[in-house]
Backbone bond lengths (Angstrom), bond angles and torsions (degrees), N, CA, C in turn:
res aa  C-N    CA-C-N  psi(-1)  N-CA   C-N-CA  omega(-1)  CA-C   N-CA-C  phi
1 X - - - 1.448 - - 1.519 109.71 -
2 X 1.379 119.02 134.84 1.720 119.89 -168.48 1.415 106.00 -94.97
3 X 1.356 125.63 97.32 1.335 132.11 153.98 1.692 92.59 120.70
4 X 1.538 127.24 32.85 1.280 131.31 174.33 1.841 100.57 -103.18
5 X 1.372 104.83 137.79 1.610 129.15 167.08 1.241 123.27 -85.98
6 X 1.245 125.99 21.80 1.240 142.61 -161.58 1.827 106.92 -71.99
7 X 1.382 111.25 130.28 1.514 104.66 -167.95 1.489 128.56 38.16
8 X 1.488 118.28 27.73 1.532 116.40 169.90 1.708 109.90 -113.55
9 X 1.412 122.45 159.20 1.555 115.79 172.95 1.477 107.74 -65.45
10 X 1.453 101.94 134.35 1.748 95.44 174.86 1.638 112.73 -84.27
11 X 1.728 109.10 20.89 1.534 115.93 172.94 1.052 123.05 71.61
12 X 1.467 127.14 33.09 1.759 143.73 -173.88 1.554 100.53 -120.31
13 X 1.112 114.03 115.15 1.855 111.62 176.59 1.325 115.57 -45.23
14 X 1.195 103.76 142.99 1.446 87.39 167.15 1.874 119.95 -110.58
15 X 1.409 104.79 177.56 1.646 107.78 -148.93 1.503 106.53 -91.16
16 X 1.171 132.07 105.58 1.268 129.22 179.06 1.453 123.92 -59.30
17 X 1.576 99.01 131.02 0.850 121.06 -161.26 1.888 134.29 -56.94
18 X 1.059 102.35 118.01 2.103 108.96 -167.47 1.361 102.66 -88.03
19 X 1.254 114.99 155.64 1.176 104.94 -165.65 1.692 111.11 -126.19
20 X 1.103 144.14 135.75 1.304 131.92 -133.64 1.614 100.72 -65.04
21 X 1.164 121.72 -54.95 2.209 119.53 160.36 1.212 98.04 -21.23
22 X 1.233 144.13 -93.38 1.488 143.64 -167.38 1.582 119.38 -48.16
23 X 1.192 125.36 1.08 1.419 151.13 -152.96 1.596 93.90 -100.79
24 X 1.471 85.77 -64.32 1.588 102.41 -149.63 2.071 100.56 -118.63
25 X 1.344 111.33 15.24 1.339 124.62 166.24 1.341 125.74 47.45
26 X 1.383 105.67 65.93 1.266 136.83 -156.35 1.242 122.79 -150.45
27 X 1.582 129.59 131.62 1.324 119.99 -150.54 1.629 101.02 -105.81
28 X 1.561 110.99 -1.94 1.255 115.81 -178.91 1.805 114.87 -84.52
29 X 1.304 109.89 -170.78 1.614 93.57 -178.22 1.535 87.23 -135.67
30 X 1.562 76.58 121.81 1.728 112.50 172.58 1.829 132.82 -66.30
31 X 1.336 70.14 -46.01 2.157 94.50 160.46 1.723 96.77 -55.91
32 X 1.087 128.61 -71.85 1.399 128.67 -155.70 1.072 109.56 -51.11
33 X 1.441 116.29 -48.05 1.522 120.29 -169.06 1.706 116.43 -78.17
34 X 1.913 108.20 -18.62 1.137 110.25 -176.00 1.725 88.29 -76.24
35 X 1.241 111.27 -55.15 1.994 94.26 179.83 1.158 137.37 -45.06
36 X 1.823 117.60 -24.05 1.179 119.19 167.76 1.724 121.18 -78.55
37 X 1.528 98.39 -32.72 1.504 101.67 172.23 1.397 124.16 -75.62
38 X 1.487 127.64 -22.79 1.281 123.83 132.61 1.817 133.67 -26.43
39 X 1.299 82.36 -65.74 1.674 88.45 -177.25 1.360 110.90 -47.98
40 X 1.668 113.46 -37.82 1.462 117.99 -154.18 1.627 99.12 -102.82
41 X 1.168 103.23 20.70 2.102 104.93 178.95 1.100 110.50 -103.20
42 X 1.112 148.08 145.69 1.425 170.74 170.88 1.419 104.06 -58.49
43 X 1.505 110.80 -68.75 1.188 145.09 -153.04 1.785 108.93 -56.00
44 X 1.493 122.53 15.34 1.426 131.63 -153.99 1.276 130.60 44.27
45 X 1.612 104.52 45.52 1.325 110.73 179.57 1.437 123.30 74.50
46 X 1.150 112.10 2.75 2.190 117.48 156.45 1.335 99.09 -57.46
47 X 1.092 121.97 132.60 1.761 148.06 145.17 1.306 106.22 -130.87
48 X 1.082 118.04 135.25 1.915 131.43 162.25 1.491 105.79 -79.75
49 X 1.381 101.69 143.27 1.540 89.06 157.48 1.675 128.13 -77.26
50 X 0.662 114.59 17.07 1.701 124.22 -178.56 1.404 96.20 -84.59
51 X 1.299 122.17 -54.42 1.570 128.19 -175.78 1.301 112.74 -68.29
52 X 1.346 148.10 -31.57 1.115 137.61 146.08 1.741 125.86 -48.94
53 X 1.305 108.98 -73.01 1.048 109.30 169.28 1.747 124.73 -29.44
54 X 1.579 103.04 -57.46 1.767 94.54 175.17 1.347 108.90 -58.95
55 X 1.438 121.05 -38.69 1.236 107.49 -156.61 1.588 107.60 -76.08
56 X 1.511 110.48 -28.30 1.769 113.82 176.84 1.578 101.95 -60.74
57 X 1.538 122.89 -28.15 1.786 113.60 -162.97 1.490 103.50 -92.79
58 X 1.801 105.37 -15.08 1.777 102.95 171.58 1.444 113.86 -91.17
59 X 1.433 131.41 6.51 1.016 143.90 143.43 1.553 124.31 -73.29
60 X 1.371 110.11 -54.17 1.333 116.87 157.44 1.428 113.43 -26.45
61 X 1.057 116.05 -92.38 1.772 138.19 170.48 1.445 105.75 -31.06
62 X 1.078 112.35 -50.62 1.695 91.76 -177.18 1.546 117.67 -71.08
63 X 1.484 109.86 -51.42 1.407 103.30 159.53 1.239 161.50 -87.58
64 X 1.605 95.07 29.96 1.548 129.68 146.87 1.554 110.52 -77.39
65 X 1.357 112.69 -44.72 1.127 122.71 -169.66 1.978 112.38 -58.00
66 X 1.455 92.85 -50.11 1.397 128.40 174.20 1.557 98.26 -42.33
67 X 1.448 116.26 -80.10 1.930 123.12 175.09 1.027 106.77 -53.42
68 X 1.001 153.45 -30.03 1.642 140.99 179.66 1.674 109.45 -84.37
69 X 1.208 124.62 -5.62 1.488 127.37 175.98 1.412 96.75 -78.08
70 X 1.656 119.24 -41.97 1.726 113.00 -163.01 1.561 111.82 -94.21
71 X 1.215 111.19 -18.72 1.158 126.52 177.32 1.545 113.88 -66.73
């Protein structure tokens, strides 16, 4: 095709890549847990990210909670 862009870069950088922890400001890894909570869903593998995330910051919290008892 004469004057088609077809499979070439249209020459705009592209945006390096964030990673869902840095997303959602968290030192844990969010990816991991979304793969395990996949595996373990019924639902054919739907997870939101909302459900990870709380569940990584109610982990968070508890085991903050946890080090500050011995401390």
């Amino acid at each position: 095709m004469p004057g088609g862009t077809a499979g070439q870069d249209s020459g705009k950088a592209k945006a390096k890549a964030v990673s869902r922890s840095t997303r959602a400001g968290l030192q844990f890894p969010v990816g991991r847990l979304h793969r395990h909570l996949k595996n373990r869903m019924t639902s054919h593998g739907r997870v939101g990210m909302e459900r990870q995330c709380f569940l990584l910051m109610a982990l968070v919290f508890m085991f903050c909670a946890f080090v500050s008892c011995f401390v």
